[in-house]
C-alpha positions in Angstrom: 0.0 0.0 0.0 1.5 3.3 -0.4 1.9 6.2 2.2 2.0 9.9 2.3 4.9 11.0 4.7 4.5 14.7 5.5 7.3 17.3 7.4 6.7 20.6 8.8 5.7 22.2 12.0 2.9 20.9 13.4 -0.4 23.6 13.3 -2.9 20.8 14.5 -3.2 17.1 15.2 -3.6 14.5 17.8 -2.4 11.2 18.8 -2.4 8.6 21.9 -0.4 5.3 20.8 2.6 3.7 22.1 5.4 2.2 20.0 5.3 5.0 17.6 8.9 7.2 16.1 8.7 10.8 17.0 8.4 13.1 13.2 7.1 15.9 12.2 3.8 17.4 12.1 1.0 18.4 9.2 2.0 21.2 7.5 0.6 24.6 7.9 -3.0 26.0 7.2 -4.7 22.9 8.6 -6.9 25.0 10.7 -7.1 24.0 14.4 -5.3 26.3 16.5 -2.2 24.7 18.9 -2.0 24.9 22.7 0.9 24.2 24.5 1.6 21.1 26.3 0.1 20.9 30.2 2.4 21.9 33.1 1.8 18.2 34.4 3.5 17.1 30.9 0.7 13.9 31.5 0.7 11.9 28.5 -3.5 10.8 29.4 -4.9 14.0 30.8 -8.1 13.4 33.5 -10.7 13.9 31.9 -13.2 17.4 32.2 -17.0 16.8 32.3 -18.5 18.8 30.1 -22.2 20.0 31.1 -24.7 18.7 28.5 -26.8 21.6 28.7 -24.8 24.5 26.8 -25.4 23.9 23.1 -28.7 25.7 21.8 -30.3 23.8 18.9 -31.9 25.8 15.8 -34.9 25.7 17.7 -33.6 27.6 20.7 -33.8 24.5 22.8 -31.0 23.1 24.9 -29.2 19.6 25.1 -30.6 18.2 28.3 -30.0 14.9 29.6 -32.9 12.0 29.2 -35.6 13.3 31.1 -39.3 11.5 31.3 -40.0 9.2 28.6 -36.5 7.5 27.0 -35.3 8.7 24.0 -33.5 5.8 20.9 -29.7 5.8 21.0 -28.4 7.7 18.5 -27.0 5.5 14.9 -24.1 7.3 13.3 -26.0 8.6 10.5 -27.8 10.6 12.6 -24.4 12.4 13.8 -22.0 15.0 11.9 -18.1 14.8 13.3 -16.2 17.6 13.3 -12.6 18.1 14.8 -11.5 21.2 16.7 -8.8 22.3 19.9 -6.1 20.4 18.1 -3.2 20.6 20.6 0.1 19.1 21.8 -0.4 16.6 25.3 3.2 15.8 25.6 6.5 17.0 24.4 10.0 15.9 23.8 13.3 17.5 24.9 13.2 19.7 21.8 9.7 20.3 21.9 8.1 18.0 19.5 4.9 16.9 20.2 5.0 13.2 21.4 1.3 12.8 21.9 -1.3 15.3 20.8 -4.6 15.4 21.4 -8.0 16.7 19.4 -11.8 17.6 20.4 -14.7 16.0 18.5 -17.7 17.9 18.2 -20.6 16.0 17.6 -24.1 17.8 16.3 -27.5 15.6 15.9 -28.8 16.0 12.2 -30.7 13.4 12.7 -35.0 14.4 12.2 -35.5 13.5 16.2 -34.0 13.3 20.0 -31.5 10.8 20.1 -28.9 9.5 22.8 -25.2 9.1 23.0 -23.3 7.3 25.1 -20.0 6.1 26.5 -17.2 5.6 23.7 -16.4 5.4 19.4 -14.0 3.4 18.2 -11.9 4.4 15.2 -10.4 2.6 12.7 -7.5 4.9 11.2 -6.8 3.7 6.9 -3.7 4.3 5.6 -3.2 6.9 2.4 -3.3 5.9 -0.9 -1.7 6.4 -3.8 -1.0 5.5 -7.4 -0.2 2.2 -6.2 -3.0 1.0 -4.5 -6.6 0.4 -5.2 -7.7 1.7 -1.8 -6.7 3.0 1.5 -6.2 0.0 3.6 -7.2 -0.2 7.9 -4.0 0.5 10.0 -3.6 -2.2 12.7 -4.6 -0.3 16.0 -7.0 -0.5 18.3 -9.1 2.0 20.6 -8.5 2.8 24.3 -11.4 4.2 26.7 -9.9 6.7 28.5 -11.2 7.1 32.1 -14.5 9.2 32.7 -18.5 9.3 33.5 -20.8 6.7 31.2 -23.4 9.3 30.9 -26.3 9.3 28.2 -26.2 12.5 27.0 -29.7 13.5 24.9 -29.3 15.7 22.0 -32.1 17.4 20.4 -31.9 18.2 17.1 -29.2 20.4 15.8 -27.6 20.2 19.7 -24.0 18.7 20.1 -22.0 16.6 22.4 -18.3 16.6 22.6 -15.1 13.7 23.2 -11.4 13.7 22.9 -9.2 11.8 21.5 -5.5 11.1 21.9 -3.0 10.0 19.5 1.3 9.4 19.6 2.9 11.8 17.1 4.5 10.1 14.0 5.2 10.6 10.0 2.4 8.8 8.7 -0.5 10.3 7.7 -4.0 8.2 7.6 -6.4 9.1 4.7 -9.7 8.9 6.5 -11.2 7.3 9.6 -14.4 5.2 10.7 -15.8 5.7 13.9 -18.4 3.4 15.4 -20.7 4.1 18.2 -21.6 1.5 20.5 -24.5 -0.7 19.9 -24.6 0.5 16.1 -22.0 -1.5 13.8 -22.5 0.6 10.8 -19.0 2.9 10.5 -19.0 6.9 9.8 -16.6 7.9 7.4 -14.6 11.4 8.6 -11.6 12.8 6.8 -8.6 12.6 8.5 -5.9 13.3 6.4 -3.6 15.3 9.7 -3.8 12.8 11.7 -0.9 10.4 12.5 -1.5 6.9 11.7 1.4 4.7 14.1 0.7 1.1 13.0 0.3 -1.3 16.4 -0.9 1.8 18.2 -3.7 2.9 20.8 -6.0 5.7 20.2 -7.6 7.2 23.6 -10.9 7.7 23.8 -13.1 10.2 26.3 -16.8 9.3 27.2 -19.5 11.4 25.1 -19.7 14.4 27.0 -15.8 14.9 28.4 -12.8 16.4 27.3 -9.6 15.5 28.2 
C-alpha cells in the first residue's frame, strides 16, 4: 500500500499510541489552533466533564440529559463529526509533540431526540496512492480513557463533545471510521492530519468529556 509522509511544523493534530517514532507534524493552514503542552506534561490527561446543557439547537432549545419518557440511542448517520482544539499533550526535549490530542464535536442532524453514550471506536486507513486500489485499515486499536458513562440526549441540531489522543508520528492516515456503540455501521470522517502509528492505541473520552 502506499503512504503519504509529510514534514513541517505541526499547526494541529492529535495522537495517543505507544510504540510510535517521534516526526514531524502536518503542514501549515490545517486550521485548528495549537495549545501548549500541560504543566503536568501527562501523557493521558483526567478527563473534564463537560455540562450537557450549553449547546442551543436551531430551535432555541437546549441539550438536556434524558428526562421522562427515554429517548433511541443515537446511529451514526444521525451524527455529523467535526474536529477542533487540536493541541500538543506531551513534548520531547526539543519540543516536538510526542502525543497530541483533538476535540470531537458531535451535532445531531438526525429528524428527532436521540442519545449518545459512553465511547467510538476508530479505525484509522492508511493513504493511498498511485499504487494501490484503496486505503487500507492500520492495525490499532481503541483505548477508553477514564471518565463518567453518561447518556447524553441531543435534540436536534444540539451537540456533544469527546477527545481523542493520539502518539505523534510521519504517517499520515487518509480517512477514519468511527463506530458508536450498539450501532455496527462505520461513519466515514476525513482525516488526512492525523498520524496513523501502526500497532498503536487511540484514547478515547466518554460522550460528554474532554480531556
Amino acid at each position: 500500500m502506499g503512504r503519504r509522509w509529510l514534514g513541517g511544523v505541526l499547526v494541529a493534530c492529535a495522537l495517543w499510541v505507544t510504540g510510535c517514532a517521534d516526526g514531524a507534524t502536518p503542514g501549515a493552514g490545517a486550521g485548528p489552533s495549537t495549545a501548549g503542552p500541560p504543566e503536568s506534561g501527562a501523557a493521558v490527561p483526567t478527563p473534564r466533564l463537560l455540562p450537557p446543557t450549553t449547546e442551543a439547537s436551531p430551535s432555541g432549545r437546549t441539550t438536556a440529559p434524558g428526562k421522562g419518557r427515554p429517548v433511541r440511542a443515537c446511529l451514526g448517520g444521525d451524527l455529523a463529526f467535526e474536529e477542533t482544539n487540536w493541541r500538543a499533550t506531551e513534548r520531547a526535549p526539543d519540543n516536538t509533540p510526542v502525543t497530541v490530542a483533538v476535540d470531537y464535536v458531535v451535532t445531531n442532524r438526525g429528524h428527532d431526540s436521540c442519545a449518545v453514550r459512553g465511547w467510538v471506536s476508530f479505525t484509522l486507513f492508511d493513504a493511498c496512492d498511485a499504487t494501490c486500489a484503496t486505503a487500507a485499515p492500520v492495525d490499532s486499536r481503541t483505548d477508553h480513557l477514564p471518565g463518567p458513562e453518561t447518556s447524553v440526549t441531543l435534540q436536534v441540531g444540539a451537540t456533544a463533545v469527546f477527545s481523542a489522543i493520539f502518539r505523534h508520528c510521519l504517517l499520515r492516515a487518509d480517512h477514519a471510521e468511527l463506530r458508536l456503540e450498539g450501532d455496527p455501521t462505520p461513519v466515514q470522517i476525513p482525516a488526512g492530519n492525523l498520524p496513523v502509528c501502526p500497532g498503536a492505541a487511540i484514547g478515547v473520552t466518554p460522550f460528554g468529556t474532554t480531556a
